[in-house]
N, C-alpha and C positions, 0 to 999 in steps of 0.2 A: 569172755576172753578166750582166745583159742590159741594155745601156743607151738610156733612150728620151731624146733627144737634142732642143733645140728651139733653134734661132735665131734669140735676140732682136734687136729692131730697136725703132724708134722706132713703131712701127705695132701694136706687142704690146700685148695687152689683158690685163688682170685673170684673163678668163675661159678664155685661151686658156694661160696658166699655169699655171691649176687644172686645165683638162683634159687635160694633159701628167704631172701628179701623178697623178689618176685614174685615168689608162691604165696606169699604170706601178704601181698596187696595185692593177686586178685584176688585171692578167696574173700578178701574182706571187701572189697567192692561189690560185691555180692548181696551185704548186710549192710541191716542196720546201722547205721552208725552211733546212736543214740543209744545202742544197747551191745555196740559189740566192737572189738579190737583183738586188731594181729599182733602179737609180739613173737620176735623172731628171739632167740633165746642161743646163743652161742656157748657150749658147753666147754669147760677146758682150753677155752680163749689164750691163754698163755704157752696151751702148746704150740697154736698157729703162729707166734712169733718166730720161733727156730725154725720153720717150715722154708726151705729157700723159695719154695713158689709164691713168696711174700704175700700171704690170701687177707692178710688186713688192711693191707692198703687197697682194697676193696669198699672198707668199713666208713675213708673219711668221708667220701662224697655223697655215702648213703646216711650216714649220721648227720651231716653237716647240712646238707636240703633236700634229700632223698631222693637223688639222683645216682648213676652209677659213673658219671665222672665228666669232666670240664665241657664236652661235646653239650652235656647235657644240661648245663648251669644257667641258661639264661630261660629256662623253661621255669611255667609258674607250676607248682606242684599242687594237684589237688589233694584235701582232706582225707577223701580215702585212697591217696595214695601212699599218704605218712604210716607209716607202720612201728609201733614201741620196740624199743630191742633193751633186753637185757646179757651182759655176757658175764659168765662166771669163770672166775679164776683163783688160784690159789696163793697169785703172786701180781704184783702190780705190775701195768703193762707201762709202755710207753709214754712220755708226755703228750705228746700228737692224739693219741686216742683216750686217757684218762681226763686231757680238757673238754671233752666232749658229751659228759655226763657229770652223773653223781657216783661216788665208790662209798660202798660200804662194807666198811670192814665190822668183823669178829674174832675176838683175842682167842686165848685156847679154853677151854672146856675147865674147868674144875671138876674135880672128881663127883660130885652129885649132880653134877650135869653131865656127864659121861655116865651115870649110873638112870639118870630118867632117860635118856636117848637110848638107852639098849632093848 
């Protein structure tokens, strides 16, 4: 597993999401496939929502058949060019992109679990 990692913020663009997808299928083009996967890993995913350069809607046509958008939809996408994406947030995002996966949540800490975490 090799994960290529990006820190969203309010200042994240469109473009700069696609190109975090893009890096992370060809390196893995590269490999094995039988031993090895991209996942591109979106930190803080919830801040890119307030971002006016709207940078997830970038996210559906690459989630949805890993393409970067309708030009690109009647292409057959090869194996190593699907790439896993996981996004972390502190807040749930949208319908439009939380249908497009799995969410899992975690309630708050109790005090012995804030005590083994330190």
């Amino acid at each position: 597993v090799h994960m290529f990692s990006y820190q969203c913020s309010q200042l994240s663009t469109p473009e700069s999401v696609i190109e975090v997808f893009n890096t992370a299928k060809s390196f893995q083009k590269k490999q094995d496939l039988t031993n090895y996967v991209s996942v591109v890993v979106l930190d803080e995913v919830g801040l890119a929502e307030d971002s006016p350069n709207l940078p997830l809607k970038a996210l559906h046509p690459l989630l949805e058949d890993g393409t970067e958008g309708a030009d690109n939809s009647d292409q057959i996408i090869d194996r190593e060019e699907r790439v896993a994406f996981i996004g972390i947030s502190n807040w749930a995002l949208d319908p439009a992109k939380m249908n497009r996966g799995v969410m899992v949540t975690r309630g708050d800490p109790d005090e012995k679990e804030l005590e083994l975490s330190a």
